[in-house]
N, CA and C atoms as an extended XYZ file, in Angstrom:
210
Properties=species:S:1:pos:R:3:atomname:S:1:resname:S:1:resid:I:1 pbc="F F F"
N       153.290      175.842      115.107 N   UNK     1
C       152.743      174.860      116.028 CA  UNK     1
C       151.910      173.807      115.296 C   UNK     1
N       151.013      174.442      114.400 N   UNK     2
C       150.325      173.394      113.453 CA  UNK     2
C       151.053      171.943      112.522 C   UNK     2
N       152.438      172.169      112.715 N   UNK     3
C       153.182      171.551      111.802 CA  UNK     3
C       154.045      170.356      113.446 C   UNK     3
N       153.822      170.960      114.311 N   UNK     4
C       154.113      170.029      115.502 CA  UNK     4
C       153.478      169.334      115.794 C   UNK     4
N       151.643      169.776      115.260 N   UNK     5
C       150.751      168.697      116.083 CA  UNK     5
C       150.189      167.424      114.665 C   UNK     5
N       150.636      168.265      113.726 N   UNK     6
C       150.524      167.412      112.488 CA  UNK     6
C       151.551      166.252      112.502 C   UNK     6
N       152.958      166.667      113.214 N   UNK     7
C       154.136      165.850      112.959 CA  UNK     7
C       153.583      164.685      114.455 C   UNK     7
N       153.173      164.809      115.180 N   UNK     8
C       152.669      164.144      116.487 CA  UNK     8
C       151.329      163.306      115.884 C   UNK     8
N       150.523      164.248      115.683 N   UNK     9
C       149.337      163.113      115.292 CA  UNK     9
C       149.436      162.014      114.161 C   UNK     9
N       149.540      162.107      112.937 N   UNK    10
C       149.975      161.789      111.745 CA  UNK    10
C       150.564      159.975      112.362 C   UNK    10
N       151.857      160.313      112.987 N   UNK    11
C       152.215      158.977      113.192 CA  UNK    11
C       150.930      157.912      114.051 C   UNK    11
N       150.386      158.345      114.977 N   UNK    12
C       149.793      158.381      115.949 CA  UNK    12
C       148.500      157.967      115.033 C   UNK    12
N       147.802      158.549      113.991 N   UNK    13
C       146.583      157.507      113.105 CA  UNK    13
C       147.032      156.889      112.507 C   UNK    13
N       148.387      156.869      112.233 N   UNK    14
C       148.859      155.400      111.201 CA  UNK    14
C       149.248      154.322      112.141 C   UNK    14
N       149.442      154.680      113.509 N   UNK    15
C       149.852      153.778      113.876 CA  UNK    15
C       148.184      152.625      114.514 C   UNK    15
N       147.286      153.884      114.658 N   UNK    16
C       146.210      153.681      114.989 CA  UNK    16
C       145.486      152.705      114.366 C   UNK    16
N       145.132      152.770      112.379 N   UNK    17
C       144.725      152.505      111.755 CA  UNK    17
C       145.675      151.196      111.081 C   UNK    17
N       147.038      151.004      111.518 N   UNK    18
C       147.918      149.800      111.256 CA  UNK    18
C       146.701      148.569      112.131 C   UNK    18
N       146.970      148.990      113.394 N   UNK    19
C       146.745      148.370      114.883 CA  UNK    19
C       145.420      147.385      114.396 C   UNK    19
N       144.155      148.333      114.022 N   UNK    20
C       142.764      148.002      113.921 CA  UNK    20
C       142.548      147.337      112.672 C   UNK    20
N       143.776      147.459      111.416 N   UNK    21
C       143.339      146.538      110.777 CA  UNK    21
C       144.414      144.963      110.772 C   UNK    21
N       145.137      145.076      111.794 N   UNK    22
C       145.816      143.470      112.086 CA  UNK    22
C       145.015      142.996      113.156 C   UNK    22
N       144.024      144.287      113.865 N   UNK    23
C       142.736      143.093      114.919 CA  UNK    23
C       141.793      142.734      113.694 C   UNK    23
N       141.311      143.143      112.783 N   UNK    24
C       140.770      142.813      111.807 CA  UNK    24
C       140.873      141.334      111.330 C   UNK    24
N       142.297      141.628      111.195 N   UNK    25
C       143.033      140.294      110.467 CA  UNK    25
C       143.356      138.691      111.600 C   UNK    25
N       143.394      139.543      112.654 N   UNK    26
C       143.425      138.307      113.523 CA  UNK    26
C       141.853      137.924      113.544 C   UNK    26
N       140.825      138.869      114.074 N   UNK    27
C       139.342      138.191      113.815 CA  UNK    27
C       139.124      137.695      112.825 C   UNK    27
N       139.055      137.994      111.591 N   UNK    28
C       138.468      137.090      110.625 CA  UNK    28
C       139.379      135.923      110.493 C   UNK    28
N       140.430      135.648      110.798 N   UNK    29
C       141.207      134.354      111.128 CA  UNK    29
C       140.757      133.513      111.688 C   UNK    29
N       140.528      134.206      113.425 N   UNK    30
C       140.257      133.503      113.697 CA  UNK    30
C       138.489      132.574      113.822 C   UNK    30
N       137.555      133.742      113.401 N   UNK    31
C       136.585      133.178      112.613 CA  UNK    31
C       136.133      132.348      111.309 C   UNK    31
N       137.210      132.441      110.973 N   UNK    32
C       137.294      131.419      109.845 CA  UNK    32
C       137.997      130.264      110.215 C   UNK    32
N       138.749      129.911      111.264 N   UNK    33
C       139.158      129.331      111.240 CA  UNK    33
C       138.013      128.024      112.498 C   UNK    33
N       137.070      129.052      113.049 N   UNK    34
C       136.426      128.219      113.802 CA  UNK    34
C       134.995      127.661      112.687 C   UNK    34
N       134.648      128.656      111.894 N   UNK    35
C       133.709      127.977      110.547 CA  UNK    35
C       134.912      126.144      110.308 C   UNK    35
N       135.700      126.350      109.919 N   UNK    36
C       136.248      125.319      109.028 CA  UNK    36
C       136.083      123.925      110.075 C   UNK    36
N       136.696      124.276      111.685 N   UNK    37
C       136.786      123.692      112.397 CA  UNK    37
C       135.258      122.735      112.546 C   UNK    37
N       134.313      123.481      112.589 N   UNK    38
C       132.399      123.039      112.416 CA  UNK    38
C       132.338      122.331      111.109 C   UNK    38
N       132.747      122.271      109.536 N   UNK    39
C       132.676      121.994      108.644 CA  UNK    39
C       133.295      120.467      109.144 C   UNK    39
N       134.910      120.706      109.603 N   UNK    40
C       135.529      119.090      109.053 CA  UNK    40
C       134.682      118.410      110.476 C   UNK    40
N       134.164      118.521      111.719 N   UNK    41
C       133.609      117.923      112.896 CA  UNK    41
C       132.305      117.349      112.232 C   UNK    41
N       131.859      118.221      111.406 N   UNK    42
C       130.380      117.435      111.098 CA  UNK    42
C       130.844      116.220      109.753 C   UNK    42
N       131.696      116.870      108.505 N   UNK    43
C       132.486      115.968      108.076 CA  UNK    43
C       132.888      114.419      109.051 C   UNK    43
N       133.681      114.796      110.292 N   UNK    44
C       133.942      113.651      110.693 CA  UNK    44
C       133.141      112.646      111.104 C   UNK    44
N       131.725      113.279      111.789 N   UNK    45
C       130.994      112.799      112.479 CA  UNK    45
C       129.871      111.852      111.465 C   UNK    45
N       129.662      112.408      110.223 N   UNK    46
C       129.074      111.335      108.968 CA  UNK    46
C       129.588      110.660      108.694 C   UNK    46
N       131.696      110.157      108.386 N   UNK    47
C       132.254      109.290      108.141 CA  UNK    47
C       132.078      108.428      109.287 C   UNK    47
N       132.072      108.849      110.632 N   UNK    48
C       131.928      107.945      111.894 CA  UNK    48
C       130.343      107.182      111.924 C   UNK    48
N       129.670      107.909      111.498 N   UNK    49
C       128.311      106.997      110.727 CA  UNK    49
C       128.340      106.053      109.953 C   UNK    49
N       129.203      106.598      108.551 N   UNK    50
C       129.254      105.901      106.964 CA  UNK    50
C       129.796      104.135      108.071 C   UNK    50
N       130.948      104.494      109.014 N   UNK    51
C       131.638      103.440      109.398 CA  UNK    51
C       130.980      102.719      110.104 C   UNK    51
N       130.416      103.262      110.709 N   UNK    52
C       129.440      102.338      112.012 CA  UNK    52
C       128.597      101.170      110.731 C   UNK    52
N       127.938      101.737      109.988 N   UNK    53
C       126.795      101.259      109.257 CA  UNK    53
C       128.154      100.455      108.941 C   UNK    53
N       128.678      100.628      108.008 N   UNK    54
C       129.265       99.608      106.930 CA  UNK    54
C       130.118       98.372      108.326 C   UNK    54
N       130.735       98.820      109.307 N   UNK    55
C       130.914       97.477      109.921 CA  UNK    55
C       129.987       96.388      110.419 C   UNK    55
N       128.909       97.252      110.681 N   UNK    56
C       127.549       96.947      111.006 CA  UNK    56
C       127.065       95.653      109.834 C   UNK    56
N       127.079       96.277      108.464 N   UNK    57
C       126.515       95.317      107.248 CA  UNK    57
C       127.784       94.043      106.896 C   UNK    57
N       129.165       94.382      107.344 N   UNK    58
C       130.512       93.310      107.159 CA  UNK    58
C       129.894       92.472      108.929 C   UNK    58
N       129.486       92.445      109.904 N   UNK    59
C       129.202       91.538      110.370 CA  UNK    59
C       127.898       90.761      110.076 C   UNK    59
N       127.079       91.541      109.574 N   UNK    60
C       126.003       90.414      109.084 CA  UNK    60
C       126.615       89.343      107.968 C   UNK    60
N       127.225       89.946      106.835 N   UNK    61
C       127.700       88.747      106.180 CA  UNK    61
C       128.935       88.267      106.480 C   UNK    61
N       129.649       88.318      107.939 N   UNK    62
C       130.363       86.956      107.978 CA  UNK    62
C       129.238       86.360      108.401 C   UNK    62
N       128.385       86.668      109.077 N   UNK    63
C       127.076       85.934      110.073 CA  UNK    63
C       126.503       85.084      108.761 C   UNK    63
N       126.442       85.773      108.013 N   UNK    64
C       125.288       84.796      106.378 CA  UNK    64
C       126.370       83.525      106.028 C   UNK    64
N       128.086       84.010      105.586 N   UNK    65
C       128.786       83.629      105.114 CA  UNK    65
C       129.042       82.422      106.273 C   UNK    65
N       128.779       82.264      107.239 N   UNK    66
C       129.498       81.270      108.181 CA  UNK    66
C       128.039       79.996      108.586 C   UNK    66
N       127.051       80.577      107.967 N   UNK    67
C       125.893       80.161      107.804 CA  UNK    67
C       125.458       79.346      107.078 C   UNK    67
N       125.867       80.076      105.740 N   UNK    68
C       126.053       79.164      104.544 CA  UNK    68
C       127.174       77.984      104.354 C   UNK    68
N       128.661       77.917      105.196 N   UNK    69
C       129.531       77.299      105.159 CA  UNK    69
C       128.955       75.825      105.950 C   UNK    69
N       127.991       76.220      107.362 N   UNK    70
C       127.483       74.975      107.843 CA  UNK    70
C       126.703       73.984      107.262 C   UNK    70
């Protein structure tokens, strides 16, 4: 009988211990994948700065440049 419940269980923790480490693998996925997501948003959100400013400083000097032309 010992060799029935060995042949029953056996599959039954591998299949167990398969299971818990592909939830593993999906969590840290998908936690990593929401880190990266926070990284390139704040990334984007300083280039959407860098841009503001720099169109910001290209209209003052057409403003100088159209100034100086009068």
């Amino acid at each position: 009988m010992s060799n029935m419940t060995d042949a029953i269980i056996s599959p039954v923790v591998a299949f167990t211990l398969a299971a818990l480490a592909g939830l593993y693998g999906v969590l840290k996925m998908i936690f990593t994948n929401q880190t990266k997501i926070k990284v390139l948003e704040t990334q984007l959100e300083n280039m959407d700065a860098v841009l503001r400013e720099v169109r910001s400083d290209q209209k003052e000097i057409f403003k100088e440049i159209r100034s100086l032309k009068q």
